[in-house]
Structures are given as C-alpha cells and as structure tokens.
ROLO-532133 format. One line per field, with one value per residue: residue in one letter; x, y, z of N, C-alpha, C in turn. Coordinates in steps of 0.02 Angstrom, whole numbers, plus 50000, padded with zeros to 5 digits. Last residue first. Example, Ala and Ser with C-alpha at 12.3 -4.5 7.8 and 13.67 -1.06 7.14 Angstrom:
type: c(S	A);
n.east: c(50642	50660);
n.north: c(49888	49716);
n.up: c(50354	50390);
ca.east: c(50684	50615);
ca.north: c(49947	49775);
ca.up: c(50357	50390);
c.east: c(50645	50660);
c.north: c(50002	49835);
c.up: c(50394	50390);
***
This chain:
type: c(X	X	X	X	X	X	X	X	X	X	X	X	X	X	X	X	X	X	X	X	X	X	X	X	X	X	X	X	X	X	X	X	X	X	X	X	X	X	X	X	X	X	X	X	X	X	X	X	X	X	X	X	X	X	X	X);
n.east: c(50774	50668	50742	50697	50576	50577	50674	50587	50477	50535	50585	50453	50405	50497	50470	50342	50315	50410	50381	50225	50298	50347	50251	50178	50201	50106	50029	49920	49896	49798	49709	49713	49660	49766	49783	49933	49995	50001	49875	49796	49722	49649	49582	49553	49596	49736	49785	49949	50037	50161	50125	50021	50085	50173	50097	50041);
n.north: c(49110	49073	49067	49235	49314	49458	49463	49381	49503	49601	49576	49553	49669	49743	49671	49692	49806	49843	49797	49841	49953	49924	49885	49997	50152	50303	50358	50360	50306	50188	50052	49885	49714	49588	49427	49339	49163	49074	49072	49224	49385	49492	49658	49830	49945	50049	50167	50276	50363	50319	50329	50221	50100	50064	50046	49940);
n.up: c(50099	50202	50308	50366	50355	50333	50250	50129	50149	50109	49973	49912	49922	49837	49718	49677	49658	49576	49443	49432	49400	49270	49186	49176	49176	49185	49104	49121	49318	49379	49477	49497	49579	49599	49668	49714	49758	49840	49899	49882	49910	49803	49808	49731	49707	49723	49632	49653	49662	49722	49851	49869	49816	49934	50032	50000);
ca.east: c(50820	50647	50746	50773	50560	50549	50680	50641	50459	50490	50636	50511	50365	50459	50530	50383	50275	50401	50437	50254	50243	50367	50300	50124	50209	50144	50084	49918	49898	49862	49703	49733	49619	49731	49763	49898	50000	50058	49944	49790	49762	49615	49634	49532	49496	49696	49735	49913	49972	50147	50162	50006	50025	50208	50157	50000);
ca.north: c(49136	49060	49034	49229	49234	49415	49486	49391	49401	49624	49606	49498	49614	49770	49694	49629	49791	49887	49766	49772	49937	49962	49823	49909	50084	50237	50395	50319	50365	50173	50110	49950	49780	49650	49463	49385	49238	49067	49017	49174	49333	49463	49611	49745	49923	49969	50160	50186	50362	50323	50350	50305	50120	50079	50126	50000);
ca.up: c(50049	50132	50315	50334	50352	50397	50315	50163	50149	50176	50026	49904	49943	49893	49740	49683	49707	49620	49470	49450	49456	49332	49194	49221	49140	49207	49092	49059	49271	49378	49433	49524	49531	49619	49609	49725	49725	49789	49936	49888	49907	49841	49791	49743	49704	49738	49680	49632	49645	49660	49844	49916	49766	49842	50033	50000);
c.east: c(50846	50706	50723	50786	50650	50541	50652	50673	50526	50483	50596	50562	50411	50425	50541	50437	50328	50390	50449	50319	50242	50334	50332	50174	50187	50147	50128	49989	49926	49852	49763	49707	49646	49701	49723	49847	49946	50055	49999	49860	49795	49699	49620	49571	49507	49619	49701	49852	49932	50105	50167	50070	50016	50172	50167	50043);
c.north: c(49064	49071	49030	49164	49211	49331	49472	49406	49395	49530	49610	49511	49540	49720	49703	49631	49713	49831	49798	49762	49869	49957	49846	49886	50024	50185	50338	50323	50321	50256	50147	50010	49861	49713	49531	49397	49251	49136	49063	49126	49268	49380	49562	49714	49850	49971	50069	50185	50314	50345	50362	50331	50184	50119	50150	50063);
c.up: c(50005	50088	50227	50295	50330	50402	50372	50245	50181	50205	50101	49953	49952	49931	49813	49728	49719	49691	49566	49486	49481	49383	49270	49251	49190	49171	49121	49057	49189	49315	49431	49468	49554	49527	49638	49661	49735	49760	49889	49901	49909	49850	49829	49767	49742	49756	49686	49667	49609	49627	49769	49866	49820	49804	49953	50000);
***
C-alpha cells in the first residue's frame, strides 16, 4: 500500500491466495504496468525475506 500512496496507485481489489495475488489497480496512462510490478515485487520479496530469513 506505501508503493500504490506513493505512486498514485489506487487498489479496488485484491484478493490473496497460497502462491500469488490478484489486484484491481488504477494506475495514470503515463505509468508503465512492467514498473509497478517490478516495484511491488521487489518490495514484497525484501519484507518476505527479512521476515522469514529461512525462505532465501
């Protein structure tokens, strides 16, 4: 949620499941998807990590 306040990402939806996520964002025409993505990945992959040292 920091990634999408900060970007001006607006999440409608999401819903999560064992292995992955699916969300409904609204997003300016001016952003690229692939960026956001690598964002939210990135960000979610370093927070798992840190708190789970054992998944690396």
């Amino acid at each position: 949620m920091q990634i999408c306040d900060s970007a001006d990402i607006v999440i409608f939806k999401g819903v999560v499941s064992k292995d992955h996520i699916h969300m409904h964002i609204e997003y300016r025409p001016s952003q690229d998807i692939i960026s956001i993505v690598k964002k939210l990945k990135g960000r979610t992959s370093r927070k798992i990590q840190q708190e789970f040292p054992l998944l690396k």
